[in-house]
Legacy VTK file of the C-alpha trace (Angstrom):
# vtk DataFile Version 3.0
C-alpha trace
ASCII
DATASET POLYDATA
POINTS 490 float
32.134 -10.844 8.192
35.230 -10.708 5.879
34.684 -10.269 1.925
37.070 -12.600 1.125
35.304 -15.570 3.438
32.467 -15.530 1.269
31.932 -17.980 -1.519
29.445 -19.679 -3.906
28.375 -24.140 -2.773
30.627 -24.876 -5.489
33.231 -22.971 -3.963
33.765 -19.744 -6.083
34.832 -16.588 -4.417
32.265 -13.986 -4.058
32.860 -10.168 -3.824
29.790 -7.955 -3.767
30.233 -4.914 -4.852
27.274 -3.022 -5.369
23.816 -4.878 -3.778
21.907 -2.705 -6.404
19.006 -1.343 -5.295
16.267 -2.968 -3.033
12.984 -4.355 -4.878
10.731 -5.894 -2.000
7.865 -5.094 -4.236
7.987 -7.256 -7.117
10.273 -9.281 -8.838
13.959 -10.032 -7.651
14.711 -8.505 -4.448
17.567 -6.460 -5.323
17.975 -5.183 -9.341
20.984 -3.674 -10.868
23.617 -5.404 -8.416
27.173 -6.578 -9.319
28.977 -9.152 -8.176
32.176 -10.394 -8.403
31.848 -14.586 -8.582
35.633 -16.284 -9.000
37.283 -14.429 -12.020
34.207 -12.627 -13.656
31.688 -9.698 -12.590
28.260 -9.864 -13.313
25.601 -7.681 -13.426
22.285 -8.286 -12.470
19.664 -9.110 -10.068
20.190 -10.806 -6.733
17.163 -13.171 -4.938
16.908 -13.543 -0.868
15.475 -16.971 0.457
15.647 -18.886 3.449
16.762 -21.869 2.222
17.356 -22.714 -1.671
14.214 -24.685 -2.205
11.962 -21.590 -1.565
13.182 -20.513 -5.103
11.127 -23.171 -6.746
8.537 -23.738 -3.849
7.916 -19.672 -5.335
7.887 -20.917 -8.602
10.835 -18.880 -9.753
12.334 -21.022 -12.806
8.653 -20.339 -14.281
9.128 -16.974 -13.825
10.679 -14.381 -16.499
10.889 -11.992 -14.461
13.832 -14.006 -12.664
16.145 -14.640 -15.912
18.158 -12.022 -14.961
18.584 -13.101 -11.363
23.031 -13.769 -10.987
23.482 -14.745 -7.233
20.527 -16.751 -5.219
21.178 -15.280 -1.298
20.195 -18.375 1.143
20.226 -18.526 5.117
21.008 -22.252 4.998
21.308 -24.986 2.638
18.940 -27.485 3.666
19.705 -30.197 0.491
22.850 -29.817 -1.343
21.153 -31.684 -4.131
19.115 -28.800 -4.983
20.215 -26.185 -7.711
18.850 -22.909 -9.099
17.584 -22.270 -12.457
15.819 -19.850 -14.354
13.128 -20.278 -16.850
15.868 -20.249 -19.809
17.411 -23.282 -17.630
20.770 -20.935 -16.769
21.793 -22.571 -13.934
22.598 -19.941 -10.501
25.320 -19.422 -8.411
24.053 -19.632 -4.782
25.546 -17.957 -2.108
25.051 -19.882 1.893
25.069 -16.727 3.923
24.347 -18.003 7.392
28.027 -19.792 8.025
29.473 -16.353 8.188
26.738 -14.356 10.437
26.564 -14.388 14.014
24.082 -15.583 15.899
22.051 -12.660 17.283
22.160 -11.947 12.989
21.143 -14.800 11.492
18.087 -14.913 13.651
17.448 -10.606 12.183
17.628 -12.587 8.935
15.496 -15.261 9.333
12.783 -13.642 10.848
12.919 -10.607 8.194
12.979 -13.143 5.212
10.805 -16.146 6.434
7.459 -14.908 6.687
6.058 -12.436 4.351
7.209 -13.076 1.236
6.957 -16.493 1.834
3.037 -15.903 2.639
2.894 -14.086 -0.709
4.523 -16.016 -3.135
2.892 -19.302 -1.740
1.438 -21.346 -4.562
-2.078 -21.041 -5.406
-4.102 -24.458 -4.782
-5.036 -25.033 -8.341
-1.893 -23.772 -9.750
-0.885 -27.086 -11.528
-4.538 -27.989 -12.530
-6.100 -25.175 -13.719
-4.865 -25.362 -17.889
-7.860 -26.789 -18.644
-10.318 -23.609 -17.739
-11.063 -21.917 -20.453
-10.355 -17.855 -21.166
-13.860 -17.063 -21.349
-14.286 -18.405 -18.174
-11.722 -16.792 -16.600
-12.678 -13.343 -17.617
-16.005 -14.333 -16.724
-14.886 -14.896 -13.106
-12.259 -11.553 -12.895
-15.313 -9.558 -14.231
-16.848 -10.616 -11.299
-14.267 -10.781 -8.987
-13.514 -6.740 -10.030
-16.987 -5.885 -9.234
-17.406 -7.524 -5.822
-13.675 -5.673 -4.751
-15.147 -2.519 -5.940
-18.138 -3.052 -3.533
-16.024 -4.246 -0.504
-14.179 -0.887 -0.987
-17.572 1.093 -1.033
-18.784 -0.799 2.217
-15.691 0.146 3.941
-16.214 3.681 3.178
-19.364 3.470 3.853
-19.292 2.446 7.296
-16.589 5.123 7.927
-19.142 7.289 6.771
-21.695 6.641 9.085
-19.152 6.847 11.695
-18.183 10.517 10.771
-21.890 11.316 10.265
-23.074 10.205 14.030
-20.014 12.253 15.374
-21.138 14.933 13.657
-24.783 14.737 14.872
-23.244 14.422 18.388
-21.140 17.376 18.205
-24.643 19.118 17.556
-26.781 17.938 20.313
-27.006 20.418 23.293
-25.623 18.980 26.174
-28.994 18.492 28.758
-29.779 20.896 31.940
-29.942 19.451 35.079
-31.525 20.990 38.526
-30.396 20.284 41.986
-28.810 17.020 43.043
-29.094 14.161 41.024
-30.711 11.073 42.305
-28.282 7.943 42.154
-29.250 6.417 39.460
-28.430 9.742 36.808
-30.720 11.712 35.081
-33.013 9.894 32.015
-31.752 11.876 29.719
-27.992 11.295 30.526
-28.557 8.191 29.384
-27.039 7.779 25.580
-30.256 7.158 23.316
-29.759 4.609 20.428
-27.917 5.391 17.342
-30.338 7.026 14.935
-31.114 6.080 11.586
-29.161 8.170 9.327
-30.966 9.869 6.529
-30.430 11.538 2.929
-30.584 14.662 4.724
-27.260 13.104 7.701
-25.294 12.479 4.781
-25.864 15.666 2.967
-23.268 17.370 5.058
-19.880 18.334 2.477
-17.114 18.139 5.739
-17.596 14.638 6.306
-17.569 13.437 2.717
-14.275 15.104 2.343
-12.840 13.827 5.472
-13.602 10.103 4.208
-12.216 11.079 0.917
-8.998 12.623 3.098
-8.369 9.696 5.564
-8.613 6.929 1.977
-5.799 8.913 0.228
-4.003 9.581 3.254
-4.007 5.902 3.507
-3.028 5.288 -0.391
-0.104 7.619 0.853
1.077 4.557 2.795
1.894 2.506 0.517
1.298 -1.196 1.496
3.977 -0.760 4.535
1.926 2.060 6.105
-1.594 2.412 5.507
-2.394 1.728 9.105
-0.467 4.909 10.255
-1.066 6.756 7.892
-4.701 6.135 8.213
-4.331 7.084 12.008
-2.876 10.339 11.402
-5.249 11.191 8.983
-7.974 10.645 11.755
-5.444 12.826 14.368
-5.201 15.433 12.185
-8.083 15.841 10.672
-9.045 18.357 8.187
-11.371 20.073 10.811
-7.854 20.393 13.110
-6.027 21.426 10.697
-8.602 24.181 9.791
-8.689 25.336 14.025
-5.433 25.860 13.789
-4.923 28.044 10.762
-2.771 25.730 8.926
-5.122 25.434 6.146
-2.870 27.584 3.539
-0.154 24.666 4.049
3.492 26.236 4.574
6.527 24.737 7.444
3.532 24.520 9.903
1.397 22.369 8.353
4.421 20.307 7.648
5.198 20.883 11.395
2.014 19.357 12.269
2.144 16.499 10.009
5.954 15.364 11.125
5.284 16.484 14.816
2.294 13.988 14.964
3.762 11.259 12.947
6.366 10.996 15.543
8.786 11.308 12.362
10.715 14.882 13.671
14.174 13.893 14.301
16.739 15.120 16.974
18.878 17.816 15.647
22.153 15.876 16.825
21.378 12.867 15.158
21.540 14.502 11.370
24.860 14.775 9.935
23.648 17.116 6.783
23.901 20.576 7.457
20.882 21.399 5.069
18.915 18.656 7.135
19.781 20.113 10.403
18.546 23.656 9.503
14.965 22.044 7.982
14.606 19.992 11.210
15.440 23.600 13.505
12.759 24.847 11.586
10.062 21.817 11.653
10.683 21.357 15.758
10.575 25.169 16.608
7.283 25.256 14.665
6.034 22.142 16.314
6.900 23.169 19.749
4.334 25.773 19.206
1.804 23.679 17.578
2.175 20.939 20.352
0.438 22.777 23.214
-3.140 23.372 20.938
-2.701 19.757 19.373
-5.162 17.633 21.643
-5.079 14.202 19.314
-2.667 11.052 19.714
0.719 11.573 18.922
2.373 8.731 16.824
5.671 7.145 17.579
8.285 6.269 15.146
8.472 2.714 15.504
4.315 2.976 14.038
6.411 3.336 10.411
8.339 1.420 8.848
11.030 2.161 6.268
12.591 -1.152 5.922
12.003 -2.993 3.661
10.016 -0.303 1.124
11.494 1.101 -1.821
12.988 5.006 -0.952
10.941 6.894 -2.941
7.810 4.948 -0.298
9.463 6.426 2.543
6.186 7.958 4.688
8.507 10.992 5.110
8.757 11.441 1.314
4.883 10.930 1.551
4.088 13.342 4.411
5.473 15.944 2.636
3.325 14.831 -0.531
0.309 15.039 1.727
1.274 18.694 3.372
1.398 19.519 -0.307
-2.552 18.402 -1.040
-3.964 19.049 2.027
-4.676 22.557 1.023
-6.705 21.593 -2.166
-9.458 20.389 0.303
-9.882 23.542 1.771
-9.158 25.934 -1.726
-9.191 23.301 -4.344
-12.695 22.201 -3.851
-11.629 18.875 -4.128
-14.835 16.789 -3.944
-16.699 19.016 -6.127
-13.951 18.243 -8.874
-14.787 14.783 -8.152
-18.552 14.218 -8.634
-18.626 16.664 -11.630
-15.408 14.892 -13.633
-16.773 11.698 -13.462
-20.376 12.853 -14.475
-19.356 15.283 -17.256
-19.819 14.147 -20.887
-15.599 14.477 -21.052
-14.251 11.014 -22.432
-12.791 8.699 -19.941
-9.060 9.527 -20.713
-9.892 13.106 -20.128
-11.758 12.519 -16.623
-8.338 10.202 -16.214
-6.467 13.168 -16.420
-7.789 15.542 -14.439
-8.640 13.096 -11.881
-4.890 12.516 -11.872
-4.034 16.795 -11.479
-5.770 16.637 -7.921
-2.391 14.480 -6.595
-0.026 16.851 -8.695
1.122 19.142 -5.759
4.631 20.854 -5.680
6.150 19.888 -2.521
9.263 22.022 -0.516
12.814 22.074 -1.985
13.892 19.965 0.884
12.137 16.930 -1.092
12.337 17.270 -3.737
16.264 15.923 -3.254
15.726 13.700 0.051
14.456 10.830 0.993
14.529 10.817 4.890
15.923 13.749 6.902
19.499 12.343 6.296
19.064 11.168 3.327
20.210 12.928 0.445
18.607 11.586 -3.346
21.455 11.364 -6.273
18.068 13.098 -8.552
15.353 15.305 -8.279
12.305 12.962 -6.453
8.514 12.968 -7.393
6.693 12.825 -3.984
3.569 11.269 -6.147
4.012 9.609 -8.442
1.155 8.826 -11.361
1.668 4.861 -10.333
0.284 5.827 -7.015
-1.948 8.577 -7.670
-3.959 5.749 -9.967
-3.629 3.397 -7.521
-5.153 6.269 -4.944
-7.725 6.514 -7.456
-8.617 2.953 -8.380
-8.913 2.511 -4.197
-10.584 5.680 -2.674
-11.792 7.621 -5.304
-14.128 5.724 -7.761
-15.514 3.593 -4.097
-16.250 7.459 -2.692
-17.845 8.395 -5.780
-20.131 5.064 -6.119
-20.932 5.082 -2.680
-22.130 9.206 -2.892
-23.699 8.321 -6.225
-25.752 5.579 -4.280
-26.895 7.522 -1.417
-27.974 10.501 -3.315
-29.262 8.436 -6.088
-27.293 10.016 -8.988
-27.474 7.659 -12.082
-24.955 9.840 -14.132
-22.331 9.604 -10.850
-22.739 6.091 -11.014
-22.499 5.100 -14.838
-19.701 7.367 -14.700
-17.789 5.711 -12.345
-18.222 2.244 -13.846
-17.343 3.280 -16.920
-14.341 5.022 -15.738
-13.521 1.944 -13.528
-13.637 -0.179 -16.712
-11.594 2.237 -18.990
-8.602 2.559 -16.758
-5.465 0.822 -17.327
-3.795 -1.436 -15.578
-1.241 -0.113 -12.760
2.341 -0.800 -12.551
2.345 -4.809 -11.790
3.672 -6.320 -8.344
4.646 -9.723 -7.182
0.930 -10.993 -6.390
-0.198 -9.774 -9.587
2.313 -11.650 -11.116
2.120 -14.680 -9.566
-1.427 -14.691 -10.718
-0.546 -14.506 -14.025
2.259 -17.281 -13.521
-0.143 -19.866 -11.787
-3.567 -19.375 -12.909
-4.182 -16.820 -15.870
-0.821 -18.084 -18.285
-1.378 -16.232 -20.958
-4.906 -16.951 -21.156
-6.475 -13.552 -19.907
-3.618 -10.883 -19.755
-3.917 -8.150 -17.023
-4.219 -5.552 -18.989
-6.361 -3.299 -16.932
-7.061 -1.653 -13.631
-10.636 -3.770 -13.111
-8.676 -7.077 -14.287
-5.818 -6.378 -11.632
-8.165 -5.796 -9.087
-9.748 -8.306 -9.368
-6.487 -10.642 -9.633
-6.128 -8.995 -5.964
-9.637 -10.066 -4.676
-9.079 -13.380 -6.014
-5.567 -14.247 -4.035
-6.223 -12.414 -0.953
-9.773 -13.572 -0.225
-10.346 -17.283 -1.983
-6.712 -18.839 -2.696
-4.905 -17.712 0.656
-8.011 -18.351 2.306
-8.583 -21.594 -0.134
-11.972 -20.995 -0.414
-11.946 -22.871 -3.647
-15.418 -24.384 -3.213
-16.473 -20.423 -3.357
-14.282 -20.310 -6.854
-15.367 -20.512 -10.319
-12.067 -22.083 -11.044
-11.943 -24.143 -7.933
-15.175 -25.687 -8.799
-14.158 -26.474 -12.249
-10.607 -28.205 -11.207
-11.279 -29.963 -8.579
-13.897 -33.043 -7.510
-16.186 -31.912 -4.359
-13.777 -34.632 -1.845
-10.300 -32.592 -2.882
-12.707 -29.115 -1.675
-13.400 -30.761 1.529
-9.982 -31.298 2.058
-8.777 -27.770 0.884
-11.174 -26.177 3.640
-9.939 -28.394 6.306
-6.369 -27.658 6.600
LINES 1 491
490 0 1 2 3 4 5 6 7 8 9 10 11 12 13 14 15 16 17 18 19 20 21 22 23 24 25 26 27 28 29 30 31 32 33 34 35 36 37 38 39 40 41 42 43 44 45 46 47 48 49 50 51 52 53 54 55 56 57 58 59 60 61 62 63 64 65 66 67 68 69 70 71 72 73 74 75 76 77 78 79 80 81 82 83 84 85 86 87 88 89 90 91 92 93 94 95 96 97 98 99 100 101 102 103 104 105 106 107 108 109 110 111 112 113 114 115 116 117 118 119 120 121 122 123 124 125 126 127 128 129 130 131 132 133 134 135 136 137 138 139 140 141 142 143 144 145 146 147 148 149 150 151 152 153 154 155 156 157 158 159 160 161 162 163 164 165 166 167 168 169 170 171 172 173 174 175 176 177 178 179 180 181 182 183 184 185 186 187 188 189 190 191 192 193 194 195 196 197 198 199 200 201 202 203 204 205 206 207 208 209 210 211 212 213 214 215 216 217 218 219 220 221 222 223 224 225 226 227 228 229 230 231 232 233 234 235 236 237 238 239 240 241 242 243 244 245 246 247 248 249 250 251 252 253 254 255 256 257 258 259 260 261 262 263 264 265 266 267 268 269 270 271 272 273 274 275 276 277 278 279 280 281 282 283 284 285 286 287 288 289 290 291 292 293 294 295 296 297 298 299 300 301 302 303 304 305 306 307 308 309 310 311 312 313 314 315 316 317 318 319 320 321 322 323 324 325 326 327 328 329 330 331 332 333 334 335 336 337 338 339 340 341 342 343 344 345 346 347 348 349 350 351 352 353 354 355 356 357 358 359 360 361 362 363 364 365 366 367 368 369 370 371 372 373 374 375 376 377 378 379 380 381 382 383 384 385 386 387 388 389 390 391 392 393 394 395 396 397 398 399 400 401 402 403 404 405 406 407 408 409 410 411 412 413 414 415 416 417 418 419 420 421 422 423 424 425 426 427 428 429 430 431 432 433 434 435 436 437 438 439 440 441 442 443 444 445 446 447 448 449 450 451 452 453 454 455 456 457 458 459 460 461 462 463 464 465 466 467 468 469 470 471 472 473 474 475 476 477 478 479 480 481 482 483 484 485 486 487 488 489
């Protein structure tokens, strides 16, 4: 694909030259871009659709967050009648792309552009009937909405619990005797008896609460790309392996362990950095010690993905966050710090903040200045970032600490948590939350906390994109009960 082939519908030349930097998680897709269009450079954002009438099908020109969008990146050009605007009604140069791909390209392109985003930035049923709710009902309905999120987090947990609780029990039982030759049919008591019912006393047990509290934040670690593997590992190297194999101090071996059974260690040959090449000696001469005592699943790389999540969400920039913690379960005491923050008489900003000094973990020179094994940062990098240690917080520990303060019956563990839950503000905003905002809050009810965001979240995922709308305070209000019917049928 030559530079100079490329040009705008309306026949402009077009000569990128910088993309800027990729933004898959809110907003424009890539910011701080310029582009050379005819005779003038502009700087700016860039947007990546299919076709040019997913920009308003997304709702774009009611978007501000799109004003300072330059050059609108299509596949095809379905209807040349269609243009691009922004909210201000600046009209966009849009760039057809798929005239000067091959083939085997284009269809790399279309498949990587065509069906998340597209899921995510789908309009909302009610989106162009819902003015007429009022704001108190709308908070009404997020105060809800947050509370019933919070609880489907604690029931996850919760069940994971009870899992790590009966393995536990297991692991205790003596295996039986036997005596002579078994009949055919086995011994009675080689048959499995039914899962007991767990008590007070089951749950009492401090390894598996701090397992369940390792596997969630191992999970937050993952971002949105990589919970799922990251949730795996966790499980594969659990805090009990990790304390078999003496690793519990942290050091090049725990990070051994951690790359080795991501799957993430790369071949020497392949790294081009000299700096890289000596870490990775190090990493896979550790690991091929490790290997032959590690009995778990071993990931494989294709599990991750790196594409398309921002750099600094890179699971190799977040292993190394979580070799970093990993210790402060085993001297930190971490789940002790938990229950008595969040039931001390401290104010909420205070439990905030020391809540938030349990992710603040100084992580090896290597990366602090790279991204991937081969791939050097311009500036120093923060492995964990307060944005995700809230969101770590907001989504593993306040559940964990409601769900302990339920099972033990602790009043002050609970009220704590609630009212910490309530206090905290809002995280850094993404595309769903903002499409929220766009289509159903409008300036109504602003987002202006964690509990409110959350509950923004519950509301998309589980009763728009599911159009449950019958289930919906809003639905219910906006529409008669034959346009519900319909809604649930297609």
């Amino acid at each position: 694909m030559k530079k100079a082939q490329l040009q705008t519908t309306d026949g402009r030349p077009v000569d990128v030259l910088s993309p800027g930097e990729l933004n898959l998680d809110g907003g424009p897709d890539f910011s701080n871009a310029r582009v050379r269009i005819g005779s003038k450079t502009y700087f700016g954002d860039v947007e990546i659709h299919r076709t040019v009438k997913e920009w308003t099908q997304h709702l774009h020109q009611q978007d501000p967050y799109y004003n300072k969008v330059i050059l609108h990146v299509v596949l095809e050009r379905e209807d040349k009648k269609l243009t691009t605007l922004v909210m201000t009604g600046r009209k966009i140069p849009v760039l057809v792309l798929g005239p000067f791909l091959a083939e085997s390209i284009r269809s790399l392109w279309q498949k990587a552009i065509a069906d998340e985003r597209a899921r995510r930035f789908e309009a909302i049923p009610c989106h162009q009937k819902n003015d007429s709710v009022t704001a108190e009902n709308l908070e009404h309905w997020l105060g809800k909405l947050a509370a019933e999120r919070l609880e489907m987090k604690l029931r996850a947990f919760e069940e994971r619990l009870k899992e790590l609780a009966h393995v536990r029990l297991s692991a205790l039982r003596e295996t039986p005797r036997t005596w002579g030759e078994p009949p055919l049919e086995g011994f009675p008591e080689e048959i499995p008896p039914p899962l007991k019912e767990l008590t007070q006393k089951d749950f009492a047990k401090k390894d598996i609460w701090e397992q369940l509290l390792y596997e969630g934040i191992m999970e937050g670690l993952g971002y949105s790309k990589n919970r799922a593997p990251f949730q795996q590992l966790a499980k594969n190297v659990s805090l009990k392996v990790v304390e078999k194999m003496g690793l519990d101090e942290g050091g090049i071996k725990l990070e051994a362990l951690l790359f080795g059974a991501s799957g993430l260690l790369p071949k020497v040959k392949t790294l081009s950095e000299e700096p890289s090449r000596e870490y990775a000696r190090g990493l896979i001469e550790a690991w091929n010690d490790i290997r032959r005592l590690f009995r778990s699943e071993v990931l494989h790389a294709a599990d991750w993905q790196f594409f398309p999540t921002r750099p600094v969400n890179f699971p190799t920039v977040r292993l190394a966050a979580a070799s970093a913690l990993i210790p402060k379960f085993f001297y930190g005491d971490i789940l002790r710090v938990i229950v008595q923050t969040i039931k001390s008489s401290e104010k909420n900003a205070e439990k905030s903040e020391i809540l938030h000094n349990i992710f603040r973990v100084p992580v090896g020179d290597f990366w602090l200045r790279h991204y991937h094994f081969d791939d050097p940062a311009d500036k120093p990098i923060n492995p964990l970032g307060l944005a995700r240690s809230k969101d770590i917080i907001i989504n593993t520990i306040l559940p964990v600490a409601l769900l302990y303060a339920r099972i033990f019956r602790d009043a002050e563990v609970r009220e704590g948590t609630l009212s910490l839950f309530d206090a905290m503000s809002a995280s850094t905003d993404n595309s769903l939350t903002r499409l929220m905002e766009t289509q159903l809050l409008k300036g109504r009810v602003p987002l202006n906390s964690a509990a409110r965001q959350q509950a923004a979240i519950q509301l998309k995922k589980y009763y728009c994109e599911r159009k449950r709308c019958s289930e919906c305070d809003v639905g219910k209000a906006v529409f008669d009960m034959n346009k519900l019917l319909s809604l649930q049928r297609t």
